[in-house]
PDBQT receptor file of N, H, CA, C and O in Angstrom, charges set to zero:
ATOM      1  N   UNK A   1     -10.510   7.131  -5.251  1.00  0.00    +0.000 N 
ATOM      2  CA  UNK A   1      -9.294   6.376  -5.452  1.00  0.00    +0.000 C 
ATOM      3  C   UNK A   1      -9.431   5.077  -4.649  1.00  0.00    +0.000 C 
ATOM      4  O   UNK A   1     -10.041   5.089  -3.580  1.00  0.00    +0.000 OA
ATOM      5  N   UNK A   2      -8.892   3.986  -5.123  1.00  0.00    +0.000 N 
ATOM      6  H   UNK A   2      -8.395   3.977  -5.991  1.00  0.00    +0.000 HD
ATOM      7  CA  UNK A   2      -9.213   2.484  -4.314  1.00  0.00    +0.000 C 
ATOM      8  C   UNK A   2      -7.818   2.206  -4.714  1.00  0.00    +0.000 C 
ATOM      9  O   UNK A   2      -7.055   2.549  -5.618  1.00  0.00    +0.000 OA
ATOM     10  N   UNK A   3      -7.792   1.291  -3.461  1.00  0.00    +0.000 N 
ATOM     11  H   UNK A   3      -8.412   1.012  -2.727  1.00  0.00    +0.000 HD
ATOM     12  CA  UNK A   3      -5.882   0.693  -3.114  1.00  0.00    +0.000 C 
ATOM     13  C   UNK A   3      -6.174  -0.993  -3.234  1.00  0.00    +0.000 C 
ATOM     14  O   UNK A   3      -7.280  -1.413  -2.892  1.00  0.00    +0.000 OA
ATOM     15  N   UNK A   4      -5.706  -1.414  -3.459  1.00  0.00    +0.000 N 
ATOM     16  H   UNK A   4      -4.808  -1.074  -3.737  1.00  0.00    +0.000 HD
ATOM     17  CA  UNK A   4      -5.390  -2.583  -3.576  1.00  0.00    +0.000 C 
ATOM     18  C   UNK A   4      -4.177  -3.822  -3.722  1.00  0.00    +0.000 C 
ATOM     19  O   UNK A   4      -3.691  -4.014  -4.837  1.00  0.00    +0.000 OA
ATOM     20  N   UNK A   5      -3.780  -4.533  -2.702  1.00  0.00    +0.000 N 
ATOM     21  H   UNK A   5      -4.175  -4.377  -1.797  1.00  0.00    +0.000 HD
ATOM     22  CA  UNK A   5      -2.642  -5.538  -2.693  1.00  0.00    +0.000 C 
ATOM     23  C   UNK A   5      -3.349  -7.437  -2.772  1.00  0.00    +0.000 C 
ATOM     24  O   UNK A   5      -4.292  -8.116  -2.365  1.00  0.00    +0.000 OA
ATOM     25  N   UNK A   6      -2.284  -7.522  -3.468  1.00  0.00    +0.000 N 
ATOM     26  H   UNK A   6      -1.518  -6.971  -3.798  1.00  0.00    +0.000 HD
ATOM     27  CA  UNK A   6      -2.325  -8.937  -4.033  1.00  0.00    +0.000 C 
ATOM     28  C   UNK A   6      -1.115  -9.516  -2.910  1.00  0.00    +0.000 C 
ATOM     29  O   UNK A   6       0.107  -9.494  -2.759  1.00  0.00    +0.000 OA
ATOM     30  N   UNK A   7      -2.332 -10.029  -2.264  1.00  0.00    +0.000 N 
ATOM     31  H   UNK A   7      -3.324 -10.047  -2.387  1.00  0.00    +0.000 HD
ATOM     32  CA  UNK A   7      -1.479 -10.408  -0.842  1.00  0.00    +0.000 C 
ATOM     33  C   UNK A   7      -0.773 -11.874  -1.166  1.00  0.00    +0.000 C 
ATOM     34  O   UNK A   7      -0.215 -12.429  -0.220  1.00  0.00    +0.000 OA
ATOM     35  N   UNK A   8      -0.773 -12.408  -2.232  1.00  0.00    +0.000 N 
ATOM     36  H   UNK A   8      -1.226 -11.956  -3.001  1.00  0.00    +0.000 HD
ATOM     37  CA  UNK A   8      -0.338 -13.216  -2.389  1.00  0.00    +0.000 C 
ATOM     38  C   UNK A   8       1.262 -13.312  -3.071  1.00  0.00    +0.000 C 
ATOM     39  O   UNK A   8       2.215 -14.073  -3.238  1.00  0.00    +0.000 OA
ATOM     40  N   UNK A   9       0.793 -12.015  -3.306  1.00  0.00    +0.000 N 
ATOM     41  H   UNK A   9       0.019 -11.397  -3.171  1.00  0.00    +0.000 HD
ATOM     42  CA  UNK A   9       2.361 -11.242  -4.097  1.00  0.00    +0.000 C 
ATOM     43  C   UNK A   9       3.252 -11.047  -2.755  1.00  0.00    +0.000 C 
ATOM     44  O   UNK A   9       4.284 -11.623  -2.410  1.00  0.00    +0.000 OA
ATOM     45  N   UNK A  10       2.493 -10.034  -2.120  1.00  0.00    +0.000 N 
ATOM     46  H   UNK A  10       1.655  -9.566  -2.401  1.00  0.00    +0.000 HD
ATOM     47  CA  UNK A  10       3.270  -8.898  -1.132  1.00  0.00    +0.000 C 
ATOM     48  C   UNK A  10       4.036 -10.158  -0.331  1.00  0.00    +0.000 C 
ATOM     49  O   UNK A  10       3.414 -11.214  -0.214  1.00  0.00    +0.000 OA
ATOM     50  N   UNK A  11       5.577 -10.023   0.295  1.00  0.00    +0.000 N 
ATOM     51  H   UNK A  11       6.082  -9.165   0.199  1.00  0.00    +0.000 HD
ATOM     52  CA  UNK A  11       6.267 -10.045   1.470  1.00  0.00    +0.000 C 
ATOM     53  C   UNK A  11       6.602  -9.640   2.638  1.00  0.00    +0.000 C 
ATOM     54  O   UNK A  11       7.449  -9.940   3.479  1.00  0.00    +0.000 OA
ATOM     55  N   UNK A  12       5.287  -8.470   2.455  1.00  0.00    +0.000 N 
ATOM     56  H   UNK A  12       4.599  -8.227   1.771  1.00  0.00    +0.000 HD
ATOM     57  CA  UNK A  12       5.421  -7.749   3.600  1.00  0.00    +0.000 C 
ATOM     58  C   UNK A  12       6.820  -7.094   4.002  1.00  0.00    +0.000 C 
ATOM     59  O   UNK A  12       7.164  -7.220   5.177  1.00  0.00    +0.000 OA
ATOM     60  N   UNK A  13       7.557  -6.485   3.225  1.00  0.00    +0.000 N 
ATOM     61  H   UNK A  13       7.278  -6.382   2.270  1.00  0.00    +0.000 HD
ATOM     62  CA  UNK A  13       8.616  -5.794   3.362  1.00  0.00    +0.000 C 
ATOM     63  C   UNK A  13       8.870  -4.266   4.114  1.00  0.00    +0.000 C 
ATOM     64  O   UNK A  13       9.903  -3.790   4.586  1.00  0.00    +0.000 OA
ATOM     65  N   UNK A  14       7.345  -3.654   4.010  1.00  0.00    +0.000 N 
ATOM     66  H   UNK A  14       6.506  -4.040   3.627  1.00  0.00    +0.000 HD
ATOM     67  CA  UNK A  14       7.407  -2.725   4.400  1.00  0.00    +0.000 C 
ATOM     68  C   UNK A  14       7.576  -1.297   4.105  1.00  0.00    +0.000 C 
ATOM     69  O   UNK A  14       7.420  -0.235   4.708  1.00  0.00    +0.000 OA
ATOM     70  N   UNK A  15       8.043  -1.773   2.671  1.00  0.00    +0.000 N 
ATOM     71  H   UNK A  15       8.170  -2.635   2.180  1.00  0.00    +0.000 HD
ATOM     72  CA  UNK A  15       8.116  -0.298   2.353  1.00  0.00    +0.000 C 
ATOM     73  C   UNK A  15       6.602   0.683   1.991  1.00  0.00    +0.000 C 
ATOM     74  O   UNK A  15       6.478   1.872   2.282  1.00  0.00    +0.000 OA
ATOM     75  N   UNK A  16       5.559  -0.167   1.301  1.00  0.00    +0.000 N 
ATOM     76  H   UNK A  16       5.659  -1.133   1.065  1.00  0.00    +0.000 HD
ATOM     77  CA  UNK A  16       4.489   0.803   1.153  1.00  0.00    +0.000 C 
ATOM     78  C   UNK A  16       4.079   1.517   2.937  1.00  0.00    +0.000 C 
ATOM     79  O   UNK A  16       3.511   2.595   3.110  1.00  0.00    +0.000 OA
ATOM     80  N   UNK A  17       4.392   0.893   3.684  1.00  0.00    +0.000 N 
ATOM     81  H   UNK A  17       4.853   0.017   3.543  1.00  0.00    +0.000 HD
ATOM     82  CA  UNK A  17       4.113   1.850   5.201  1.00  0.00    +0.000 C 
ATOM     83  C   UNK A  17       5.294   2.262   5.448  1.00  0.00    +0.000 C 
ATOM     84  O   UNK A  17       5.229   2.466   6.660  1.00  0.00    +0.000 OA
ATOM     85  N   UNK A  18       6.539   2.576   5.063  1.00  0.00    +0.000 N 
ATOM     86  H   UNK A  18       6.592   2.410   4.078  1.00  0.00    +0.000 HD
ATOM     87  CA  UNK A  18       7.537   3.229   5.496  1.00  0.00    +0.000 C 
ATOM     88  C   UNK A  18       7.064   4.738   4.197  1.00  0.00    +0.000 C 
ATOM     89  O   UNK A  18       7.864   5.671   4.251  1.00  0.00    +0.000 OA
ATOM     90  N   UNK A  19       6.445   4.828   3.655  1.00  0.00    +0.000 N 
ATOM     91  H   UNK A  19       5.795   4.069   3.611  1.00  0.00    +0.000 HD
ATOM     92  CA  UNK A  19       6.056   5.649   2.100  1.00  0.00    +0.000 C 
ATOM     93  C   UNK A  19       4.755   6.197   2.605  1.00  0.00    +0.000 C 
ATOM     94  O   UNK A  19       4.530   7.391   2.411  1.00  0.00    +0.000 OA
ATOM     95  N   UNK A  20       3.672   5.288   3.374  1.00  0.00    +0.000 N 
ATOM     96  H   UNK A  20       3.854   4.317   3.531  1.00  0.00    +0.000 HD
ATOM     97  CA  UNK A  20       2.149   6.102   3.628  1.00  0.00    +0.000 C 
ATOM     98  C   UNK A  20       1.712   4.967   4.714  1.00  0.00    +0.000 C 
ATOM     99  O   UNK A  20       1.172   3.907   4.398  1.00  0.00    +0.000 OA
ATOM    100  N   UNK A  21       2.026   5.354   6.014  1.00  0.00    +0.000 N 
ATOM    101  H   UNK A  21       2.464   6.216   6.271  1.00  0.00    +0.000 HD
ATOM    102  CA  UNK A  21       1.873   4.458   7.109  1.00  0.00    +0.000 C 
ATOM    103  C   UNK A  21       0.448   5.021   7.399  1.00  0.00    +0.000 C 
ATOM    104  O   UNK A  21       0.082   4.339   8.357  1.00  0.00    +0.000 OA
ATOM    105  N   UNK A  22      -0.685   5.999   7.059  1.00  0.00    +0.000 N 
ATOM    106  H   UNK A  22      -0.388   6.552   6.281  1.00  0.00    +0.000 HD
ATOM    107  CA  UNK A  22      -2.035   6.342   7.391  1.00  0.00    +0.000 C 
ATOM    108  C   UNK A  22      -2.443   5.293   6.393  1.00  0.00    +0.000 C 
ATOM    109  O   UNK A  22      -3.536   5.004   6.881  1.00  0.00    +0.000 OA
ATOM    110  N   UNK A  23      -2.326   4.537   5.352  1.00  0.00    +0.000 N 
ATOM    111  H   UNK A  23      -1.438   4.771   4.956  1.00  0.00    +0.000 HD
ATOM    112  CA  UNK A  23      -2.896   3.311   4.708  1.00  0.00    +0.000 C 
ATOM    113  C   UNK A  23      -2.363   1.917   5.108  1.00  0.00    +0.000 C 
ATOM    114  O   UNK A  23      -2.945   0.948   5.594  1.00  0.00    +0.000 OA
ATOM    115  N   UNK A  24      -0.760   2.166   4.666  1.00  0.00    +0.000 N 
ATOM    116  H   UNK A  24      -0.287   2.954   4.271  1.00  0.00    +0.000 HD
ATOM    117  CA  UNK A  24      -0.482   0.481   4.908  1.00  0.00    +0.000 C 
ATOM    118  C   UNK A  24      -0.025   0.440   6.491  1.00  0.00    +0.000 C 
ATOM    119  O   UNK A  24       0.498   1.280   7.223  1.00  0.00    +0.000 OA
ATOM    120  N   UNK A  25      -0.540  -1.167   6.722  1.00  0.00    +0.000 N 
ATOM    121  H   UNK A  25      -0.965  -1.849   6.128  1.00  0.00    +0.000 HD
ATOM    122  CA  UNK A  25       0.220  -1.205   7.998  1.00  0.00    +0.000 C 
ATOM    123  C   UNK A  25       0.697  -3.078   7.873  1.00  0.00    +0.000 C 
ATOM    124  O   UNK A  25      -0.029  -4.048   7.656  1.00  0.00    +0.000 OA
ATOM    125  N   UNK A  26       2.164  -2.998   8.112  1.00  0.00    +0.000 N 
ATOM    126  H   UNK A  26       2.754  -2.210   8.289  1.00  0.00    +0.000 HD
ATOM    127  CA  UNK A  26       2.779  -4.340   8.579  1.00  0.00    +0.000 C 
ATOM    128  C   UNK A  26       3.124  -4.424   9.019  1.00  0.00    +0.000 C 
ATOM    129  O   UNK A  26       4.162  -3.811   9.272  1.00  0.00    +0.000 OA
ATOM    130  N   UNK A  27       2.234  -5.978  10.079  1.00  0.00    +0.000 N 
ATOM    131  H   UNK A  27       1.392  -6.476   9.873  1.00  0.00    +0.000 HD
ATOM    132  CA  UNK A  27       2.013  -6.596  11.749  1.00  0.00    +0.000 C 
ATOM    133  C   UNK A  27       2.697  -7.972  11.310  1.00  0.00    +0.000 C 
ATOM    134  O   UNK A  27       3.036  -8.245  10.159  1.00  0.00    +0.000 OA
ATOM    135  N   UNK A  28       2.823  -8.710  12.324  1.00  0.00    +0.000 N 
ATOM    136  H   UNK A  28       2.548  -8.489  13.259  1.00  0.00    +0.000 HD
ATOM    137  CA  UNK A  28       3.526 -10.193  12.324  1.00  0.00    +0.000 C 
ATOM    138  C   UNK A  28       2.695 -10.738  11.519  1.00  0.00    +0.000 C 
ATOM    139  O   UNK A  28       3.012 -11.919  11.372  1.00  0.00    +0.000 OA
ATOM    140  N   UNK A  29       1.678 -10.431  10.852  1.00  0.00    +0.000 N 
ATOM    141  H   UNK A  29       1.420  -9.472  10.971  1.00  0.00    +0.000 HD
ATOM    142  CA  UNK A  29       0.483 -11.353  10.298  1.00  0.00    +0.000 C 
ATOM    143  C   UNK A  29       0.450 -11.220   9.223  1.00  0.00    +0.000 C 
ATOM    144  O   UNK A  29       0.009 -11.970   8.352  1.00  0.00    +0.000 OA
ATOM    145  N   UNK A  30       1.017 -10.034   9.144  1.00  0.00    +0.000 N 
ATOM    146  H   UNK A  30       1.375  -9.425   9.851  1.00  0.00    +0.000 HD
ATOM    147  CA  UNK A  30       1.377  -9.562   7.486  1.00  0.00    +0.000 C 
ATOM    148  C   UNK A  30       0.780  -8.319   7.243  1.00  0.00    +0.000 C 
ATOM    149  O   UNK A  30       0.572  -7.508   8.147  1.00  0.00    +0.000 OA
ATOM    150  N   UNK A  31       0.403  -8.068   5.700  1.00  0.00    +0.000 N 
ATOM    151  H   UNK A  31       0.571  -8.726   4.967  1.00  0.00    +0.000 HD
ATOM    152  CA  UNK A  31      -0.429  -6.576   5.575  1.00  0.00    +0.000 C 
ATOM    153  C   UNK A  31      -1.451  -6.356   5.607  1.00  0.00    +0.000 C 
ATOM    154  O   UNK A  31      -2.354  -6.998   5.071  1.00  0.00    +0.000 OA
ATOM    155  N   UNK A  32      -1.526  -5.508   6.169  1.00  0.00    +0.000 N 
ATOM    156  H   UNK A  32      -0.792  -4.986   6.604  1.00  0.00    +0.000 HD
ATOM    157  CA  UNK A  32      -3.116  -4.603   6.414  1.00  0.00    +0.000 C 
ATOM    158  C   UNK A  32      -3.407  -3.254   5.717  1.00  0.00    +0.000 C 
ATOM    159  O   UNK A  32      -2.588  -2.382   6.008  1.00  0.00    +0.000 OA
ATOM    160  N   UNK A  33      -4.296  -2.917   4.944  1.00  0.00    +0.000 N 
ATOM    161  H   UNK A  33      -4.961  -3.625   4.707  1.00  0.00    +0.000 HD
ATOM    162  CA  UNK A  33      -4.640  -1.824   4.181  1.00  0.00    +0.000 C 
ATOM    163  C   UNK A  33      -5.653  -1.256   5.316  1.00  0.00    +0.000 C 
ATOM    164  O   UNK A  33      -6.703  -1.857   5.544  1.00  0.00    +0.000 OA
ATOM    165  N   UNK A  34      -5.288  -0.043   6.038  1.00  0.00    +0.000 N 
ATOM    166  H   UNK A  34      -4.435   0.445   5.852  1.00  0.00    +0.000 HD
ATOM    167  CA  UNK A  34      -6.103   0.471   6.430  1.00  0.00    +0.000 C 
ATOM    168  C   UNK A  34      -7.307   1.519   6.204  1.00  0.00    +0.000 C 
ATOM    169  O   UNK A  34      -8.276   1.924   6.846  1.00  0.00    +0.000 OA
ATOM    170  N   UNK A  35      -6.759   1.722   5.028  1.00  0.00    +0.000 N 
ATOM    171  H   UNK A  35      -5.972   1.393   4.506  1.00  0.00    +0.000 HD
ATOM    172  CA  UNK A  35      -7.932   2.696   4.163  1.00  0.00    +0.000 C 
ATOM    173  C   UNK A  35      -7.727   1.925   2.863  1.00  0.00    +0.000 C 
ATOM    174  O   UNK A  35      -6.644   1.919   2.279  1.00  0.00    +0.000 OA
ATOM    175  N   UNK A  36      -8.988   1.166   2.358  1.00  0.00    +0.000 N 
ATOM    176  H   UNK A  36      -9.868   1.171   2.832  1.00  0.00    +0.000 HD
ATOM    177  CA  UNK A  36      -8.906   0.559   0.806  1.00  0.00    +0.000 C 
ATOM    178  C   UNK A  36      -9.639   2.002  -0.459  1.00  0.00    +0.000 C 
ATOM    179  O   UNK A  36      -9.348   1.982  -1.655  1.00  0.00    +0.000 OA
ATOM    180  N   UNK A  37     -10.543   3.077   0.149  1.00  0.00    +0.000 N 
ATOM    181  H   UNK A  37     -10.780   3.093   1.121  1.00  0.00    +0.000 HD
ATOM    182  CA  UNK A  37     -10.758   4.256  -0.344  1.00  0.00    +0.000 C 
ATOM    183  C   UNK A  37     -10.175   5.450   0.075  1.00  0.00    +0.000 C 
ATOM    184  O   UNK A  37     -10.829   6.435   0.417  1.00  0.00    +0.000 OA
ATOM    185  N   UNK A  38      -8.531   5.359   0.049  1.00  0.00    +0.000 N 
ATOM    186  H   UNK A  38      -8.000   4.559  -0.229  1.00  0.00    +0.000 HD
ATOM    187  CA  UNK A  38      -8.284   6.669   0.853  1.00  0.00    +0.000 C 
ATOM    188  C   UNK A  38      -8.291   8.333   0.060  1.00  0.00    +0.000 C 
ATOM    189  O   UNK A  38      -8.416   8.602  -1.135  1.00  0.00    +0.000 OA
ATOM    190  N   UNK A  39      -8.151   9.029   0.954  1.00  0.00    +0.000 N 
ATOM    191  H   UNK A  39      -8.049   8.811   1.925  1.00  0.00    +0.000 HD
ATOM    192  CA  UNK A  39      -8.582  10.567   0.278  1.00  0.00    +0.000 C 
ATOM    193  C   UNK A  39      -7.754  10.813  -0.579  1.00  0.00    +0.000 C 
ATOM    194  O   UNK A  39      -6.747  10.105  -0.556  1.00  0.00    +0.000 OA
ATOM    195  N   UNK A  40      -7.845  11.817  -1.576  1.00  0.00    +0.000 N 
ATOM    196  H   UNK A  40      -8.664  12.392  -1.594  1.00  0.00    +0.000 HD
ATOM    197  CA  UNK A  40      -7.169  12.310  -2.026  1.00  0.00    +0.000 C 
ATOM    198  C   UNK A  40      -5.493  13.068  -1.659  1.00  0.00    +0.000 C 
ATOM    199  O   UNK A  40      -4.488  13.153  -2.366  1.00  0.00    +0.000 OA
ATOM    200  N   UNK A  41      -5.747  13.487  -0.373  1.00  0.00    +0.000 N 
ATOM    201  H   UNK A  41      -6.563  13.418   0.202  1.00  0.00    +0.000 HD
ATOM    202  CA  UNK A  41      -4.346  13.643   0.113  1.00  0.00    +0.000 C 
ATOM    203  C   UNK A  41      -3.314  12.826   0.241  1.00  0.00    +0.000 C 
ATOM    204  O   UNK A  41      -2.301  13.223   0.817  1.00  0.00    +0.000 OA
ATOM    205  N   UNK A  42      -3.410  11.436  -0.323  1.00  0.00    +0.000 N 
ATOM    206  H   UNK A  42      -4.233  11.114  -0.791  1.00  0.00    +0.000 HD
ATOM    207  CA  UNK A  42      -2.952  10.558  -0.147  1.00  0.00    +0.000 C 
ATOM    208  C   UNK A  42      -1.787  10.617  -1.608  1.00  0.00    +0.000 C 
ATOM    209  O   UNK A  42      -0.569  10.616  -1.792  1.00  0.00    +0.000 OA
ATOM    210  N   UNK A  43      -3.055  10.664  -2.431  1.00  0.00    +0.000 N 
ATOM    211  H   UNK A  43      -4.044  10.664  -2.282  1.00  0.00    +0.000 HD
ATOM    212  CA  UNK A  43      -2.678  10.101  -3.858  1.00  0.00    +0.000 C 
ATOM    213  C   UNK A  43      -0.958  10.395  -4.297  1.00  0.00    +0.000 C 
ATOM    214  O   UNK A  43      -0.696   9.739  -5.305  1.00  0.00    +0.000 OA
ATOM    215  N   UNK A  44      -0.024  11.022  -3.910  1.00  0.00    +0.000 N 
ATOM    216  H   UNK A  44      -0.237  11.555  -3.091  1.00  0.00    +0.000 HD
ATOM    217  CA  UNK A  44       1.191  11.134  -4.191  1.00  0.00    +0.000 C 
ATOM    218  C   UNK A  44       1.684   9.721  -3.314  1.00  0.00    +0.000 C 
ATOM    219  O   UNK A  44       2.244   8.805  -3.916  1.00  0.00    +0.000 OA
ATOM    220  N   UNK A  45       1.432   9.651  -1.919  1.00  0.00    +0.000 N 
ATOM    221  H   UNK A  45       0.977  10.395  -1.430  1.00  0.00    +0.000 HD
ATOM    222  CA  UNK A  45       2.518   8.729  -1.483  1.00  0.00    +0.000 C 
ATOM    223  C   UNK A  45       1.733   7.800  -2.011  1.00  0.00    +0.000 C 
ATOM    224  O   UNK A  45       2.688   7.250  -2.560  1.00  0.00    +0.000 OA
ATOM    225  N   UNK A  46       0.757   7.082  -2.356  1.00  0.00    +0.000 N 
ATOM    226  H   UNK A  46      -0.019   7.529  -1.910  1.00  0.00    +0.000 HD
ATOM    227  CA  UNK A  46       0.271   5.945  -2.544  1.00  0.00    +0.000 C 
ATOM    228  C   UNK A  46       0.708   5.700  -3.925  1.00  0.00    +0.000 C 
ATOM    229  O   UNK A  46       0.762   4.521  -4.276  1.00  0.00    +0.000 OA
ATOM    230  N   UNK A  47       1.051   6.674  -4.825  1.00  0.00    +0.000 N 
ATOM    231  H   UNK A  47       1.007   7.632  -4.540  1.00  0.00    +0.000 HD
ATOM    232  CA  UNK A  47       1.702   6.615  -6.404  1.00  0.00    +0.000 C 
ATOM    233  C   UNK A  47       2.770   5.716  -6.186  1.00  0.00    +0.000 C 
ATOM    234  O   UNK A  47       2.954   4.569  -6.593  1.00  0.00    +0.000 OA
ATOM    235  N   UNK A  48       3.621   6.668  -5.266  1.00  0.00    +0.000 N 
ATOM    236  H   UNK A  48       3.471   7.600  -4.935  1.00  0.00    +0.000 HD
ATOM    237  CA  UNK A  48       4.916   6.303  -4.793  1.00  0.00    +0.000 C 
ATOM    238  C   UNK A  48       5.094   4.541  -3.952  1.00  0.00    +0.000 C 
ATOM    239  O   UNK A  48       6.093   3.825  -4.026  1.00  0.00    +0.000 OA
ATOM    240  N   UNK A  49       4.307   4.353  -3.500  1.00  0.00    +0.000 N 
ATOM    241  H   UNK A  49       3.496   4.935  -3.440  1.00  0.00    +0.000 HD
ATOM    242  CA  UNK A  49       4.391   3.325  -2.645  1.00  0.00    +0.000 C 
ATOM    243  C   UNK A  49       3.645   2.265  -3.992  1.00  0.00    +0.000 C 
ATOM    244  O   UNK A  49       4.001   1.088  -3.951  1.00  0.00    +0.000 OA
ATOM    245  N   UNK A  50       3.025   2.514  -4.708  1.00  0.00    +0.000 N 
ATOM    246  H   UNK A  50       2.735   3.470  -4.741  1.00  0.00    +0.000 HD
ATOM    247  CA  UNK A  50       2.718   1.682  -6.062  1.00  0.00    +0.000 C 
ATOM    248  C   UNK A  50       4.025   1.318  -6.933  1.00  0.00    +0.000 C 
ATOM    249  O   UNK A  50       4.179   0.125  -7.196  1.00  0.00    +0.000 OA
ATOM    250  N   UNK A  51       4.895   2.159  -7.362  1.00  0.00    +0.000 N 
ATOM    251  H   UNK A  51       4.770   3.128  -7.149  1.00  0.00    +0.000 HD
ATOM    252  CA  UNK A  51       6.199   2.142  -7.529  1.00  0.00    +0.000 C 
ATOM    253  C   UNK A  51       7.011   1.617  -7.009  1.00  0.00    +0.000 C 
ATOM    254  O   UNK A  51       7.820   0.895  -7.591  1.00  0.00    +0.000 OA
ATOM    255  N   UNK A  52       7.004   1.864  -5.666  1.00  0.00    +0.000 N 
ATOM    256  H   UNK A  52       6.346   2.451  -5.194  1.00  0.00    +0.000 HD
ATOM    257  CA  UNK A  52       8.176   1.713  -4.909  1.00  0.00    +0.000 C 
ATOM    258  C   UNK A  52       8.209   0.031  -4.764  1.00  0.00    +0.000 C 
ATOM    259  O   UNK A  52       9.243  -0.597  -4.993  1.00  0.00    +0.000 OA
ATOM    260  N   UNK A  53       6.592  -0.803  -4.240  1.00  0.00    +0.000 N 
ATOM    261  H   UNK A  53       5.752  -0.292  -4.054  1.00  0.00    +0.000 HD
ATOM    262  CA  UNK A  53       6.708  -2.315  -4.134  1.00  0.00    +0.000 C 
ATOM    263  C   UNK A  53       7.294  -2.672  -5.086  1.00  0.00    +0.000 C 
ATOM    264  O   UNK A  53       7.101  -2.541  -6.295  1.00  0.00    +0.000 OA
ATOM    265  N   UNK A  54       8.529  -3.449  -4.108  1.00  0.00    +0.000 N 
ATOM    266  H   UNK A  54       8.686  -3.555  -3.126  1.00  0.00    +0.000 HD
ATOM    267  CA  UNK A  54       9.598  -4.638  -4.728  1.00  0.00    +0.000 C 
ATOM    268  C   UNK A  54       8.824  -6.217  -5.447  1.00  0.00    +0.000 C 
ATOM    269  O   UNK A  54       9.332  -6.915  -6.325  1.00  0.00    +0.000 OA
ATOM    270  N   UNK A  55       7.645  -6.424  -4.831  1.00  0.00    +0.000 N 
ATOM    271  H   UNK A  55       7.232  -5.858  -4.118  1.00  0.00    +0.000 HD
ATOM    272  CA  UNK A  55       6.903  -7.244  -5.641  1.00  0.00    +0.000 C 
ATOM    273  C   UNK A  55       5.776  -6.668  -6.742  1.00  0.00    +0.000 C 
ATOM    274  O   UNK A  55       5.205  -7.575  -7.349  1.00  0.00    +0.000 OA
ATOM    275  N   UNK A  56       5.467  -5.647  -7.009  1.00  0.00    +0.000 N 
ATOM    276  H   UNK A  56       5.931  -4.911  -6.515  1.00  0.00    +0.000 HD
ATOM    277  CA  UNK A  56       4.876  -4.642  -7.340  1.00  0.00    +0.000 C 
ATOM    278  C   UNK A  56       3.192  -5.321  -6.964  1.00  0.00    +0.000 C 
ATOM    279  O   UNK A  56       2.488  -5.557  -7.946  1.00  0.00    +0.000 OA
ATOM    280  N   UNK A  57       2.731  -5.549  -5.857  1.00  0.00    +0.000 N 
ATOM    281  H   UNK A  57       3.303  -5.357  -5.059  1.00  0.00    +0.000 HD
ATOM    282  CA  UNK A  57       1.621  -6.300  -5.208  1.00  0.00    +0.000 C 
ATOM    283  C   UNK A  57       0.869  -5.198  -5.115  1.00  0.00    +0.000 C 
ATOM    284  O   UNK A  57      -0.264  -5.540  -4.780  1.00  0.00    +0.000 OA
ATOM    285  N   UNK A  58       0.969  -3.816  -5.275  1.00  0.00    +0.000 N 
ATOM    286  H   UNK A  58       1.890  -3.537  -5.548  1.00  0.00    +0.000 HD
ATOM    287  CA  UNK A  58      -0.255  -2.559  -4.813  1.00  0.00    +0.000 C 
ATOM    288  C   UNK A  58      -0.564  -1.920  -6.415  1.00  0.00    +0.000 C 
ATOM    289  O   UNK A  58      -0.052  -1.450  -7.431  1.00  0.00    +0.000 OA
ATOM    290  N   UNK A  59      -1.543  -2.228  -5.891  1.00  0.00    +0.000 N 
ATOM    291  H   UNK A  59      -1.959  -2.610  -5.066  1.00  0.00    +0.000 HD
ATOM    292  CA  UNK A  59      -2.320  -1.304  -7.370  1.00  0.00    +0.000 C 
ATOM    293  C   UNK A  59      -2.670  -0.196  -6.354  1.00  0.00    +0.000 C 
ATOM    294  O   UNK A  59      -2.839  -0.255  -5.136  1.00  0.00    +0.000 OA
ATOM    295  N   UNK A  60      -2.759   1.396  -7.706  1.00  0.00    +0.000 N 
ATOM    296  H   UNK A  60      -2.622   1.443  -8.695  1.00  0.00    +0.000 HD
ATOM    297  CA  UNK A  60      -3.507   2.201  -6.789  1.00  0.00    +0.000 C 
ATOM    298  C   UNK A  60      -4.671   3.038  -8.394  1.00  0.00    +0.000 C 
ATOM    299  O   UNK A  60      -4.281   3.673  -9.373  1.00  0.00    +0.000 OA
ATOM    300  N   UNK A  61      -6.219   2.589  -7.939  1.00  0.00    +0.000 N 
ATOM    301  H   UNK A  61      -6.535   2.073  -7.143  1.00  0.00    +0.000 HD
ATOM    302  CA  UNK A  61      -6.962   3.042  -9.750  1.00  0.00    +0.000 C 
ATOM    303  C   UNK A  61      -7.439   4.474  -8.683  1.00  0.00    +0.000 C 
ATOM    304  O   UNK A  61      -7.353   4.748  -7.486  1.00  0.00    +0.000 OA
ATOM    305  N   UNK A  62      -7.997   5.168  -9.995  1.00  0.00    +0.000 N 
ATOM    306  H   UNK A  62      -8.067   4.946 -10.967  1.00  0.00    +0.000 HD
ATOM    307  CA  UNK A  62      -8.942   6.250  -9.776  1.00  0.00    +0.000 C 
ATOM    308  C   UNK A  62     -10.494   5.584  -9.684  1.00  0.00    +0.000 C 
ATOM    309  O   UNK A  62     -11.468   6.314  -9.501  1.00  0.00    +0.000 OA
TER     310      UNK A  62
């Protein structure tokens, strides 16, 4: 599975790390993907946090 944000989209709002804070993380600098291949245990909140962006800036492929 590979994650991906279009940082040019994102506002850094926060919600994909309020949804799966072991991937996203937002600092004063903006976002940080801390796992761009994360495990499979992931794959529900990262669905969710694909959904959930208000700019819809996160892709999440198989």
């Amino acid at each position: 599975m590979k994650v991906s944000v279009d940082l040019d989209t994102c506002d850094g709002n926060g919600v994909c790390m309020s949804i799966c804070h072991e991937v996203f993380e937002v600092a004063e600098d903006g976002l940080h993907v801390l796992q761009d291949e994360p495990g499979e245990e992931f794959r529900q909140q990262l669905k969710g946090a694909e959904v959930s962006c208000p700019t819809q800036a996160i892709t999440v492929r198989d």
